[in-house]
Each structure stands twice: as structure tokens, then as C-alpha cells.
MARBA-511467 format. One record per residue (C-alpha): residue number from 1; x, y, z. Coordinates in steps of 0.001 Angstrom, whole numbers, plus 500000, padded with zeros to 6 digits. Each point is the difference from the previous one (the first is absolute). Layout:
! residues N
i c1 c2 c3
NUM X Y Z
...
END
This chain:
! residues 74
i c1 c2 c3
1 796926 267061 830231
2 501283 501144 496810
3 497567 501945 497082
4 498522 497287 497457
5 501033 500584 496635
6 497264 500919 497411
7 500015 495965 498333
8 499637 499187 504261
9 497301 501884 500291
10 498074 498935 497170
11 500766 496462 501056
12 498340 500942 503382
13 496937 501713 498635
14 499794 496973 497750
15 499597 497459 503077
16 497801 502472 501867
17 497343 500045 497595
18 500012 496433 499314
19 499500 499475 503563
20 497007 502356 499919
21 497961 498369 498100
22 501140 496653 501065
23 502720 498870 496858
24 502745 499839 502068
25 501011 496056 500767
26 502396 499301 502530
27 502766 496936 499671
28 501838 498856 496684
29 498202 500493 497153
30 497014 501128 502021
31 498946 496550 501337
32 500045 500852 503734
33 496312 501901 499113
34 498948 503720 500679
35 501636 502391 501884
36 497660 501439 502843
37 502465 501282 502253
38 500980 503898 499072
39 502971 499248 501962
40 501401 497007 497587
41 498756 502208 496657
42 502251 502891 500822
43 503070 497417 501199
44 499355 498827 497042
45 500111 502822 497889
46 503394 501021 502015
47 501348 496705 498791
48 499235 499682 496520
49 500788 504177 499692
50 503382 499141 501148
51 499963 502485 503154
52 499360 497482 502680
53 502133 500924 502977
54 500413 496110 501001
55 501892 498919 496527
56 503489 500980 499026
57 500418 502526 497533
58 501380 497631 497620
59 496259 497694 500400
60 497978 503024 500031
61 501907 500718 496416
62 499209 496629 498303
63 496034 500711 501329
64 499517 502986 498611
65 501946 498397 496979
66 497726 496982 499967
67 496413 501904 500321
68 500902 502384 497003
69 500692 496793 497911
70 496782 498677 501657
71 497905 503480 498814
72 502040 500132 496813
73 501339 503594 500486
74 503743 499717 499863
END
């Protein structure tokens, strides 16, 4: 897999420690409920990074695109 940018791994540290002390909602707009699985917060953090290997290159883009909008660091 390919190094993370510096904005991807902010994104990912981000997630992390929301899941660690139990922010981190899983679902749109965070209505599914709390993450407890380590395994979904870090596929999570992949995805929203924009470094997940399952998404196209052009998807992973508009996610890392999105979740800077989202943090309000673009």
C-alpha cells in the first residue's frame, strides 16, 4: 500500500482517537451508534483518509476531499 499523505494521516489519527474514547459513530451521519469494533474504526479511518485500498483512486480523492470540508481545514 502506498505512504499516506500528511492531511491522510491526520485524518486517520483523527478517527483513532475518537474511537478511543468512544466518539466515533458508525453509519450516515453517525446514526448506526458506536463503533466497538477496532477493525471497522481503522476501515474507517482508511475510508474517510482517502487511502482505502478497496475504492478507486478517483473515490478515495473526493473522501479525503469531503472530510477536510467536514473538519474545515481546506
Amino acid at each position: 500500500m502506498k505512504k499516506q499523505s500528511g492531511a491522510q494521516k491526520k485524518t486517520t489519527e483523527r478517527v483513532m482517537h475518537e474511537f478511543k474514547h468512544g466518539e466515533l459513530k458508525s453509519g450516515k451521519g453517525g446514526k448506526g451508534g458506536k463503533v466497538k469494533s477496532r477493525k471497522q474504526a481503522i476501515a474507517i479511518a482508511l475510508s474517510e483518509s482517502g487511502s482505502s485500498k478497496k475504492a478507486s483512486p478517483a473515490e478515495n480523492k473526493r473522501n479525503l476531499a469531503k472530510t477536510k470540508r467536514k473538519e474545515g481545514r481546506a
